[in-house]
C-alpha atoms as one frame of an Amber mdcrd trajectory, in Angstrom:
protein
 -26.085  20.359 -19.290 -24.006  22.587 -21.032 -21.927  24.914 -19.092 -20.968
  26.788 -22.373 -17.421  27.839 -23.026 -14.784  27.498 -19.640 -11.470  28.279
 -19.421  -9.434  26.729 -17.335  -7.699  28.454 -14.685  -4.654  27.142 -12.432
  -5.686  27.448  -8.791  -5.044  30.768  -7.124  -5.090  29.061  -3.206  -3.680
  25.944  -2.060  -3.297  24.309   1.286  -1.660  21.304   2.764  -3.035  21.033
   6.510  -5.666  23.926   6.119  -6.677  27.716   5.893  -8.456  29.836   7.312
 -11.151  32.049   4.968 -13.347  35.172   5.759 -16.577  35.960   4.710 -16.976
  39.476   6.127 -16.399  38.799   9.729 -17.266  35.301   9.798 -14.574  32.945
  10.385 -14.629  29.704   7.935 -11.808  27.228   8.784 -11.154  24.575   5.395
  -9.246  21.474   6.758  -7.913  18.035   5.216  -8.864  15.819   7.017  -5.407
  14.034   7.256  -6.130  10.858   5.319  -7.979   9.507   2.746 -11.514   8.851
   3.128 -14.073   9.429   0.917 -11.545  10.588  -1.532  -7.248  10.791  -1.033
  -8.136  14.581  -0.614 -10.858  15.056   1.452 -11.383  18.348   3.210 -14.107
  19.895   5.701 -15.188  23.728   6.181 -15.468  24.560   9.353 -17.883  27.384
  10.539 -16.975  27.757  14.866 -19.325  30.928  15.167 -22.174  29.028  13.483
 -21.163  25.497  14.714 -21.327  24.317  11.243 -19.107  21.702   9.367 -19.867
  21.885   5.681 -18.827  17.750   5.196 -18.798  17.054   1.439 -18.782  13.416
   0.295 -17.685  13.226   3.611 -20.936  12.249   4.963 -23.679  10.877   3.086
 -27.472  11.557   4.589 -29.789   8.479   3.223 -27.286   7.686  -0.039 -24.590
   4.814   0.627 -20.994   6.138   0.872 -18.616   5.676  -1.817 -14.975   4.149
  -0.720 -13.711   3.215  -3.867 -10.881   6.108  -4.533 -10.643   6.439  -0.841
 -10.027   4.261   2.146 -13.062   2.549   4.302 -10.666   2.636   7.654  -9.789
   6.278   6.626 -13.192   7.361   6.296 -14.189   5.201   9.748 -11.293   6.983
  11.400 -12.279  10.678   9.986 -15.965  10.493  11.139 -14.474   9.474  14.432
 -12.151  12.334  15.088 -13.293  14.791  12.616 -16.759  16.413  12.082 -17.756
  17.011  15.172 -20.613  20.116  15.213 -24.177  20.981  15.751 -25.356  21.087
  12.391 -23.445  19.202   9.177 -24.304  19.844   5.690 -23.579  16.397   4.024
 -22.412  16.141   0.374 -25.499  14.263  -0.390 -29.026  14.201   1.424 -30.808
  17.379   3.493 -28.664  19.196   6.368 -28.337  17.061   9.655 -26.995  16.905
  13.223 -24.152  14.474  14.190 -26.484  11.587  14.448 -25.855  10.930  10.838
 -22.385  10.522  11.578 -23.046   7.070  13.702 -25.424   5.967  10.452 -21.929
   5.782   8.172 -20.162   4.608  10.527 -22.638   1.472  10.764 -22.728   0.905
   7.120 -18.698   1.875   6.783 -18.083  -0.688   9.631 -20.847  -3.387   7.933
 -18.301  -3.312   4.945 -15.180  -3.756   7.063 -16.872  -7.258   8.632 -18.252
  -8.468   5.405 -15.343  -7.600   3.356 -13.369 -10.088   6.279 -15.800 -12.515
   6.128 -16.361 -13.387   2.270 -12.242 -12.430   1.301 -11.427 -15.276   3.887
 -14.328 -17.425   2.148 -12.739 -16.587  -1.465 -15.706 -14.762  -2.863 -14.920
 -11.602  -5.230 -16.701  -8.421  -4.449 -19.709  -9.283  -6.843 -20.208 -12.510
  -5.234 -19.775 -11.043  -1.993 -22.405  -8.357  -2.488 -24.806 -10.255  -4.153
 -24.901 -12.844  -1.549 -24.876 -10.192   1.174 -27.996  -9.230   3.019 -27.955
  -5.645   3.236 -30.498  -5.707   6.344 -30.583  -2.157   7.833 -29.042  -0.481
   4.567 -31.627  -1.776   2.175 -33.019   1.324   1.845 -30.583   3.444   0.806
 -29.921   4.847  -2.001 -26.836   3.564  -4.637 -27.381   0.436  -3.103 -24.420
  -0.980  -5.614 -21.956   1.093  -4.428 -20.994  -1.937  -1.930 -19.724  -3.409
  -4.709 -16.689  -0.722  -5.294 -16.708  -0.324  -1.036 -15.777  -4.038  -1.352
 -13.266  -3.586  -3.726 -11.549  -1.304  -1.775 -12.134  -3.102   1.673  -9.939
  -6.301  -0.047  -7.595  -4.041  -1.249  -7.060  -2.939   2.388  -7.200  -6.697
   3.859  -3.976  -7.121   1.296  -2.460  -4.567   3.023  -3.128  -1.830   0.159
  -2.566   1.285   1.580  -5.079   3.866   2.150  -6.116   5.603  -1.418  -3.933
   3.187  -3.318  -4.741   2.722  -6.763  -7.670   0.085  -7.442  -8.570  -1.143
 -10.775 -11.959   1.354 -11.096 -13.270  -0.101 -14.290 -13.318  -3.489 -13.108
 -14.962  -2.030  -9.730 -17.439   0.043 -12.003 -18.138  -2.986 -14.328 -19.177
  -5.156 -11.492 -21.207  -2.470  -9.666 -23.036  -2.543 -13.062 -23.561  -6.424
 -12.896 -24.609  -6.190  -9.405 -27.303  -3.170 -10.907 -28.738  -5.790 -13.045
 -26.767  -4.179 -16.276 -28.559  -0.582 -15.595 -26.392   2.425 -15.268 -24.618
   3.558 -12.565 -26.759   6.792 -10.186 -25.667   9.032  -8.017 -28.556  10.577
  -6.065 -28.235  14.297  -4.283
């Protein structure tokens, strides 16, 4: 794609807890959600009148999540506390309701107990994924993301803090592997 010439341009708004936006008289509310998740800087917009969350990478409908430059307890703990509304429009997949939210929290928790299990058996994340059986997730899409979710799930049984720096080309590298040497995806 090419986007043609851009200049770049300094941000002209910033926020540390949140702010809130109008577009004519509708209120939007942006928010960080307090801890890394998806990201180190994840934030929601929040529509009250409309009872709309606008969720980013936040919430994933039918793709795995992503964890790697984030924090898989973050995230668990965010979509917990965090996005809670009638209708969510998810970073990736169509617009959904909050039922979604217990889908991620499934596969985000599925991590967590593998990443336990196979760490304490001395597997790496490769091995770990490759020997894992992926039951109700099969189907999604990015499937070798739980490679890099793995990553960072050890890095958190080590007592890594959440977001801490994880080495992302060795992550990316064995998501590859684990992809049967075929590029990496990311589906909408």
């Amino acid at each position: 794609m090419d986007w043609g010439h851009l200049e770049p341009a300094p941000p002209f708004l910033t926020y540390t807890d949140g702010v809130t936006l109008w577009s004519g008289d509708l209120r939007c509310e942006v928010r960080y959600v307090g801890t890394p998740a998806h990201t180190t800087n994840d934030s929601i917009v929040h529509i009250p009148d409309r009872d709309v969350v606008f969720a980013g990478d936040l919430l994933f409908n039918g793709g795995t999540p992503f964890a790697l430059m984030g924090s898989v307890s973050g995230w668990i703990e965010v979509l917990e506390t965090v996005l809670g509304a009638r209708t969510i429009v998810p970073g990736h997949g169509p617009v959904c309701g909050p039922e979604v939210i217990d889908d991620m929290l499934a596969y985000l928790r599925f991590v967590q107990d593998l990443a336990r299990e196979t760490r304490a058996a001395g597997l790496t994340p490769l091995d770990a994924a490759r020997q894992a059986d992926l039951g109700e997730f099969t189907g999604l899409l990015d499937a070798e993301r739980i490679v890099g979710n793995l990553h960072r799930a050890y890095l958190e049984l080590d007592q890594g803090e959440r977001g801490a720096p994880v080495d992302v080309a060795r992550a990316l590298g064995e998501m590859v592997a684990y992809n049967g040497g075929q590029p990496l995806t990311c589906h909408a």
